[in-house]
C-alpha positions in Angstrom: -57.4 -9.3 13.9 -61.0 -9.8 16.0 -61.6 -8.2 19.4 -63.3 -10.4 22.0 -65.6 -9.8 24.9 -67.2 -11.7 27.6 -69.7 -12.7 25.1 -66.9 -14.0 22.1 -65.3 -12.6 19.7 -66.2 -10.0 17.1 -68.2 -11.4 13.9 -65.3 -9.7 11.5 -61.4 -9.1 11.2 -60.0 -5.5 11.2 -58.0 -4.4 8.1 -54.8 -6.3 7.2 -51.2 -5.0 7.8 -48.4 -6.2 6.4 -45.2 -5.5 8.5 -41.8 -6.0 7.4 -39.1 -7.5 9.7 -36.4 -5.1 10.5 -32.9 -6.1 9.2 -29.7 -4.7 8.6 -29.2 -1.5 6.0 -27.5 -2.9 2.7 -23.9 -1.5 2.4 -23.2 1.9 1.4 -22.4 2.5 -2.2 -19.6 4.0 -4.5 -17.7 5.2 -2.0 -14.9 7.5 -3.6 -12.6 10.9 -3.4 -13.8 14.2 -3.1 -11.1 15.7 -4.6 -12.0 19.0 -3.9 -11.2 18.4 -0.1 -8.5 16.1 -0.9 -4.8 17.5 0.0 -1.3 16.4 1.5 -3.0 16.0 5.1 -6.4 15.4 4.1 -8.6 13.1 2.5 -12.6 13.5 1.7 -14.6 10.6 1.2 -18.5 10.8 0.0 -20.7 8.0 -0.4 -24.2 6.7 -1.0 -26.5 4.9 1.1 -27.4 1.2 0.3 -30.5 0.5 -1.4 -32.5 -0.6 1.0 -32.4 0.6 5.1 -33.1 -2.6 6.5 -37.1 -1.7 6.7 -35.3 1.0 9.6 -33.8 3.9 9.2 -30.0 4.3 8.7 -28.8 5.7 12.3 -25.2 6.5 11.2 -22.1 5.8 9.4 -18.6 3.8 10.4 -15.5 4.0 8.6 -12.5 2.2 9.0 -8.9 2.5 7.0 -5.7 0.9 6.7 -2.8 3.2 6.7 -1.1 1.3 4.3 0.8 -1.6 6.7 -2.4 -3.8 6.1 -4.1 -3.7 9.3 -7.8 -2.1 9.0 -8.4 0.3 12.4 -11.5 2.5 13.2 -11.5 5.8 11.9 -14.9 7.4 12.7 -18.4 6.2 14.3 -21.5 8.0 14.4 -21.1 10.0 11.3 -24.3 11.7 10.4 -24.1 12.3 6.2 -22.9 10.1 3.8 -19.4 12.2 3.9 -16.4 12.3 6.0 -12.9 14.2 5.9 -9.9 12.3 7.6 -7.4 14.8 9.0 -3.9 14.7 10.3 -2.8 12.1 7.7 0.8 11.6 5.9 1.2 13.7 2.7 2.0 10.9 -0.5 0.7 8.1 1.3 -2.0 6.1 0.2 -4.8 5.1 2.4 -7.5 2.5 1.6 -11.3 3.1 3.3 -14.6 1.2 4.2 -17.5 2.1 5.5 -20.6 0.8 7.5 -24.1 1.6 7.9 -26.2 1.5 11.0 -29.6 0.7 11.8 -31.1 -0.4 14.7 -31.0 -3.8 14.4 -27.3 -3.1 13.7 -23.7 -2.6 11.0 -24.6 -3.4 7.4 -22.0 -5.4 5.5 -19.2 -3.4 4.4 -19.0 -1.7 1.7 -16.2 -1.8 -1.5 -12.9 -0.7 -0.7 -11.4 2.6 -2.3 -7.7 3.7 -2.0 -6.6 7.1 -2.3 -3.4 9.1 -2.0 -3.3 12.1 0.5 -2.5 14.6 -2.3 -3.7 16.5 -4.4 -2.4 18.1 -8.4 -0.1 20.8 -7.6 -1.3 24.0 -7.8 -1.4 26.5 -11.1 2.2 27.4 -11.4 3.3 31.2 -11.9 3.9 32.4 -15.2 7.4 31.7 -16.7 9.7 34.1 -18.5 11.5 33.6 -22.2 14.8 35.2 -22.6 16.6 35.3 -25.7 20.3 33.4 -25.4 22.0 33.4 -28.8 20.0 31.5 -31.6 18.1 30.2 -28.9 14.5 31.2 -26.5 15.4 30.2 -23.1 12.0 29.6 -20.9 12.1 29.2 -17.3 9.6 28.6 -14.6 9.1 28.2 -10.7 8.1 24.7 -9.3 4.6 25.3 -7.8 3.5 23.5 -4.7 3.2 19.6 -5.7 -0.3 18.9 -3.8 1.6 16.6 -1.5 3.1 14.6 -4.2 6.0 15.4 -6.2 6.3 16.8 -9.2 7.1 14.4 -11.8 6.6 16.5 -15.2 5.3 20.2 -16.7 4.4 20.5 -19.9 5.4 23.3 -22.1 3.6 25.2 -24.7 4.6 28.5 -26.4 2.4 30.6 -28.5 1.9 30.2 -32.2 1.7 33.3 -34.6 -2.3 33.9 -33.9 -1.6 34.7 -30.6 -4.5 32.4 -29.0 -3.4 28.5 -29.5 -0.1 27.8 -27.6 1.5 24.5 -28.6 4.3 22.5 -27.1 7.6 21.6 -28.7 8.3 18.0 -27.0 11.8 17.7 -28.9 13.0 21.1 -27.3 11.0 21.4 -24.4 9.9 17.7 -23.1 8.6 18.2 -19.7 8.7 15.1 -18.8 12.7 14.5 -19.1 13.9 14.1 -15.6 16.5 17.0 -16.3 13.9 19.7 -17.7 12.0 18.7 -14.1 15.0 19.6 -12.4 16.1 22.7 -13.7 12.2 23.9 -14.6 14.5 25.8 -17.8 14.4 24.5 -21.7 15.4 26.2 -25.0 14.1 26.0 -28.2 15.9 27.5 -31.3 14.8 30.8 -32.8 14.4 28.9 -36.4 11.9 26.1 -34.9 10.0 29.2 -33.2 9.9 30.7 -36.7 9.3 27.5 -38.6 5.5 26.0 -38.1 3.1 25.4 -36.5 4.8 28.3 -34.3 5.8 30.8 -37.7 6.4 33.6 -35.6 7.6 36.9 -37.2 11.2 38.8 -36.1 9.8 41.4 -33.1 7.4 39.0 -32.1 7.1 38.1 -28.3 7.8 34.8 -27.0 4.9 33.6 -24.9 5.2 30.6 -23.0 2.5 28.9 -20.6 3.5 25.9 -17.9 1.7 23.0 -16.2 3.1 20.7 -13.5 1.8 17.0 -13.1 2.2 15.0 -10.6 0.6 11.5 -10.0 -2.7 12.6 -8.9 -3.2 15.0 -12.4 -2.1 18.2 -13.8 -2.5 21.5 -12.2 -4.3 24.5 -13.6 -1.8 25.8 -16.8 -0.2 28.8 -15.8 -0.7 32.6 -16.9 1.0 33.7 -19.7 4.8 34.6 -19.8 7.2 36.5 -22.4 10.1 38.7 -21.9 11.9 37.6 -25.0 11.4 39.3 -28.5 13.4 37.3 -31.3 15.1 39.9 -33.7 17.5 39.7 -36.4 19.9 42.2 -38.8 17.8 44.8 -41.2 18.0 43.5 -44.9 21.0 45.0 -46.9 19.8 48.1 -48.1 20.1 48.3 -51.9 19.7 50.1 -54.9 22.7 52.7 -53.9 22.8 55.1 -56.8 24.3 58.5 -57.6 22.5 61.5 -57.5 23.8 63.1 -60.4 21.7 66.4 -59.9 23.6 67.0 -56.6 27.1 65.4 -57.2 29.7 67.9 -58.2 33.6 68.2 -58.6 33.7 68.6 -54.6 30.5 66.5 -53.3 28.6 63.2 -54.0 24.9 62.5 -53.1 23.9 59.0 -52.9 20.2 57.4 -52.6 19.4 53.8 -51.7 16.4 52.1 -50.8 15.4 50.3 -47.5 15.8 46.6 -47.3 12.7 44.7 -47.2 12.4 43.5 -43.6 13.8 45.6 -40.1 14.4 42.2 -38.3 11.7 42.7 -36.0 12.5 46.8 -35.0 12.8 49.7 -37.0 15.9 51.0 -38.8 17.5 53.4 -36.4 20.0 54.6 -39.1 22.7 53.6 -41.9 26.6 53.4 -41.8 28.2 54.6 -45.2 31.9 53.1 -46.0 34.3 54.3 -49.0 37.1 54.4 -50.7 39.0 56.6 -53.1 39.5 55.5 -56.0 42.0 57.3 -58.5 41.1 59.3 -61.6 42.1 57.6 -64.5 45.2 58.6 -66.5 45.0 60.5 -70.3 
């Protein structure tokens, strides 16, 4: 540039600039979930700006959706941050998104589409009970709420005999059969409970932990839950024997010895049977 008078012009140019031409912002990227916010009635959606602003500064944000009929509406203009949260919307319905940016020469192109269900994994069920039915450890459980989508399976896992891993039994307890989803109850047989990788021990608890899934993920696995302490008959006691320094013409003392295992709770006490034999004849 050279400034000019009556006389001419100056004898040198000022400093060079060079000046971009404003244009629209480049799209916004990776839109997505934000699952956090994400429920049956809401959906939040985070994004990140283009790369470049168009040599202007990105104003604001425009979002459209289609409510899945295949017609794209506005949803929002003039959002600030590179984050919205649609309200008010349809629990288990899936709603695809876009979104503008704005600069002042105008929209960006749009970016890439993202579809999302308005749900979210059910939450943590509560913890179930085990009863003991026969030769069998009935667990039940409560259905927690889905998220907004139903529940379509739990899975099952009962303690093993170190009390800290819990493992399931899918051939007893398969949480994704249609009928276990139903009734939220399954049994598994005292002998696979005692067999590995369970090998519990007669008296131990039965502890059982759930989680529900539904489309979107699993919950959170439950708490803990027993209630149900498998226990069997005492061994025979054995080694009954006379007590010959006590047993006289009117009273026999006997001694035996406990059997090896209580089946899981102490002996309370012994039932004695007999019966009279006759002396033999001289």
């Amino acid at each position: 540039m050279e400034s000019r008078n009556a006389f001419g012009y100056s004898t040198a140019y000022s400093n060079s600039v060079t000046i971009l031409q404003a244009q629209v912002p480049d799209a916004p990227l990776n839109l997505a979930n934000d699952p956090p916010v994400t429920d049956d009635s809401n959906i939040g959606l985070s994004w990140f700006p283009g790369a470049f602003d168009g040599a202007s500064p990105v104003i604001d944000y425009r979002i459209t959706y289609d409510q899945g009929v295949g017609t794209w509406i506005p949803l929002a203009t003039g959002v600030i941050s590179p984050s919205y949260t649609a309200t008010s919307l349809v629990a288990d319905t899936v709603y695809a998104f876009k979104v503008e940016a704005r600069n002042i020469v105008g929209y960006s192109a749009e970016s890439s589409v993202v579809s999302i269900r308005a749900a979210g994994v059910p939450e943590q069920p509560a913890a179930p009970t085990t009863t003991v039915n026969g030769d069998n450890v009935d667990i039940a459980w409560t259905a927690p709420a889905d998220g907004g989508s139903p529940i379509i399976a739990y899975t099952v896992k009962i303690r093993e005999t170190d009390g800290v891993t819990f493992t399931a039994d899918v051939t007893n307890c398969d949480g994704s059969d249609s009928a276990i989803v139903s009734a939220r109850t399954c049994s598994v047989p005292i002998a696979t409970l005692r067999a590995a990788p369970f090998s519990l021990n007669w008296g131990d608890s039965i502890f059982a932990q759930i989680t529900a899934s539904n489309v979107e993920g699993d919950s959170a696995a439950s708490t803990e839950g027993n209630g149900a302490v498998i226990l069997t008959g005492p061994d025979n006691a054995h080694s009954l024997a006379d007590d010959a320094s006590v047993t006289s013409a009117s009273r026999i003392k006997m001694t035996w010895s406990a059997g090896a295992a209580d089946g899981g709770t102490p002996v309370i006490d012994y039932r004695i049977t007999y019966k009279e034999i006759s002396a033999p004849s001289f």
